[in-house]
SEROLUM-337805 format. One record per atom (N, C-alpha, C): x negated, y negated, z; residue in three letters. Coordinates in steps of 0.2 Angstrom, whole numbers, plus 5000, padded with zeros to 4 digits. Layout:
N
XYZALA;...
This chain:
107
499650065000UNK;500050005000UNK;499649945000UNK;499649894996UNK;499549834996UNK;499349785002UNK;498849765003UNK;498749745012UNK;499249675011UNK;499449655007UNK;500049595005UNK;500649615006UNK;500749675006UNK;501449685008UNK;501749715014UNK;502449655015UNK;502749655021UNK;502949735023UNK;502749775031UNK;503149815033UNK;503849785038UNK;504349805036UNK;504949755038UNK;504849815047UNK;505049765051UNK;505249835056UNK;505949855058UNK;506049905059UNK;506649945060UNK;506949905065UNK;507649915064UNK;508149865067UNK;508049885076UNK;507949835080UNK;507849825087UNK;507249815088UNK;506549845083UNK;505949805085UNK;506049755083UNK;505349725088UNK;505349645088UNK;504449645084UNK;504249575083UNK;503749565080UNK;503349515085UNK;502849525088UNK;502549485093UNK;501749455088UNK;501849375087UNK;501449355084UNK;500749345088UNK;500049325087UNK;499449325088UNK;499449285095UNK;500149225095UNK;500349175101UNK;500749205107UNK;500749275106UNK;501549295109UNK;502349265109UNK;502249245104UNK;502949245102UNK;503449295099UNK;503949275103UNK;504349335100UNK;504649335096UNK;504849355088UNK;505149385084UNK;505549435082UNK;506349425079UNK;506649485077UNK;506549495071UNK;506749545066UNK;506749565059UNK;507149535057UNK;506949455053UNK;507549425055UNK;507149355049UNK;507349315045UNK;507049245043UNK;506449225048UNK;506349215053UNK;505949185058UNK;505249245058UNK;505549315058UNK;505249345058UNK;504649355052UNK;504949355047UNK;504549345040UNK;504049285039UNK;504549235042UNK;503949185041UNK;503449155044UNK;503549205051UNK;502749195058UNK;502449255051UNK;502349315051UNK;502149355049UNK;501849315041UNK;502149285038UNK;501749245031UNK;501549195034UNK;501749155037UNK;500849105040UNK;500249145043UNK;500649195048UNK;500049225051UNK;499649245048UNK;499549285042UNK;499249295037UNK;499049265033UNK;499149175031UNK;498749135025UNK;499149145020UNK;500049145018UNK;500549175013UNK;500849105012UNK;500949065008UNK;501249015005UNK;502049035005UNK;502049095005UNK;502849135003UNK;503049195000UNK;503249234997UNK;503449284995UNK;503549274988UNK;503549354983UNK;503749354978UNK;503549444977UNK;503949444970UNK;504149504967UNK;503749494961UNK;503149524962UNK;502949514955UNK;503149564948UNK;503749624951UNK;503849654946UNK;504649634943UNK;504849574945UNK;505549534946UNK;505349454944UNK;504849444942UNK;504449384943UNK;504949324948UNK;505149334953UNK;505549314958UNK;505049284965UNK;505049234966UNK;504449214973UNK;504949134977UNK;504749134982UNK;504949094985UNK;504549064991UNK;504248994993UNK;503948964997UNK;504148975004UNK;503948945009UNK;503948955014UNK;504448885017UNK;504248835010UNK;505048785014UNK;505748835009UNK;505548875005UNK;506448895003UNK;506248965004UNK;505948985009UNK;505849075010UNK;506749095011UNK;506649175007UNK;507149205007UNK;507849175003UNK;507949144999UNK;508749114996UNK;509049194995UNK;508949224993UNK;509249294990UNK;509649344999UNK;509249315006UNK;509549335011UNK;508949385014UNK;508749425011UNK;508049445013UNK;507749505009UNK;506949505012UNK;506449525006UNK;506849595005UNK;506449624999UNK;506549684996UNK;505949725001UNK;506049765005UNK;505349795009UNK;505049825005UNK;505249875000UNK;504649884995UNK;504349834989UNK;504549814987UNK;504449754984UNK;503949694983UNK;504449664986UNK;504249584991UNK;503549594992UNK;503049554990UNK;502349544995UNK;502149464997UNK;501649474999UNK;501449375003UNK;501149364995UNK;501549294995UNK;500949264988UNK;500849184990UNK;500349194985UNK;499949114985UNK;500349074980UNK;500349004982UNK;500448964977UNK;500148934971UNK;500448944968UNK;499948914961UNK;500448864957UNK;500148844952UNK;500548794947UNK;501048794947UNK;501448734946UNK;502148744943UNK;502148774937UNK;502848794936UNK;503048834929UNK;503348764925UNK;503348764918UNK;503648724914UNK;504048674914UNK;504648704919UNK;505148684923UNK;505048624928UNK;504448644932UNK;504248614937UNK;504348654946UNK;504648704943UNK;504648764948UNK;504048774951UNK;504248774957UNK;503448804961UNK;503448904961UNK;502848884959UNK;502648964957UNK;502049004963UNK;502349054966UNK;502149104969UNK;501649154966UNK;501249174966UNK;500749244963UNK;500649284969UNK;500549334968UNK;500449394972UNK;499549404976UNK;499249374972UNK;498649364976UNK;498249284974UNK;497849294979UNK;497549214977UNK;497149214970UNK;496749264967UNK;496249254962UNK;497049254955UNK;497549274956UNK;498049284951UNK;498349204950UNK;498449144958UNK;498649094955UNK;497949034952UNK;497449064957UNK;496749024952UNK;496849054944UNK;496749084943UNK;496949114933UNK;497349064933UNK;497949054936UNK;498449024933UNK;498348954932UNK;498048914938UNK;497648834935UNK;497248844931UNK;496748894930UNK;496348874923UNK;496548874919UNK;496948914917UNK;497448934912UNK;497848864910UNK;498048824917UNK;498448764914UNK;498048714914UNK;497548724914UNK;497048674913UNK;496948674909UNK;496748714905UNK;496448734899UNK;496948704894UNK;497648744897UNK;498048704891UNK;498248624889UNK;498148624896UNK;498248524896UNK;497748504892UNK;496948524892UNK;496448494887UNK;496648504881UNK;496848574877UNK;496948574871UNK;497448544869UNK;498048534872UNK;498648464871UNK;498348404870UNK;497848364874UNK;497548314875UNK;496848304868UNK;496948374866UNK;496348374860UNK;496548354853UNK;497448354855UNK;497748374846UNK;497948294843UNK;
């Protein structure tokens, strides 16, 4: 498994964070668990589906196989904030929009 991806815990554990804070399997719970690990928010990279940590969860809660921590990267087209599944995944992705921005600025 993915060291990125969430184990959700069974209904009645709790999640005791680094601070001792308590924690249910619950919104609150996901998102001590993705700061606590350096996670800008979630996404689905086989769904291309992610969400940040100010709109974590809009769908009501993660997919437990699925779902894993990603990093933030570029906006998409749109201007949507875009999620990737690891950090070297959203760096490719500003080179890549870097790159495209200069060949725009070259024509």
């Amino acid at each position: 498994m993915s060291e990125n991806r969430i184990r959700l815990p069974r209904k009645g554990e709790r999640y005791v964070d680094l601070y001792g804070n308590i924690y249910f399997a619950d919104h609150d719970w996901v998102a001590a668990w993705l700061k606590e690990h350096g996670y800008d928010g979630l996404c689905n990279p086989d769904r291309e589906c992610g969400c940040t940590l100010d709109d974590l969860m809009p769908c009501g809660e993660p997919h437990e196989t699925e779902c894993v921590g990603g990093f933030m990267g570029p906006a998409n087209q749109d201007g949507d904030a875009m999620i990737y599944p690891s950090r070297e995944a959203a760096k490719a992705a500003r080179k890549q929009q870097k790159r495209r921005g200069r060949s725009k600025s070259d024509d």
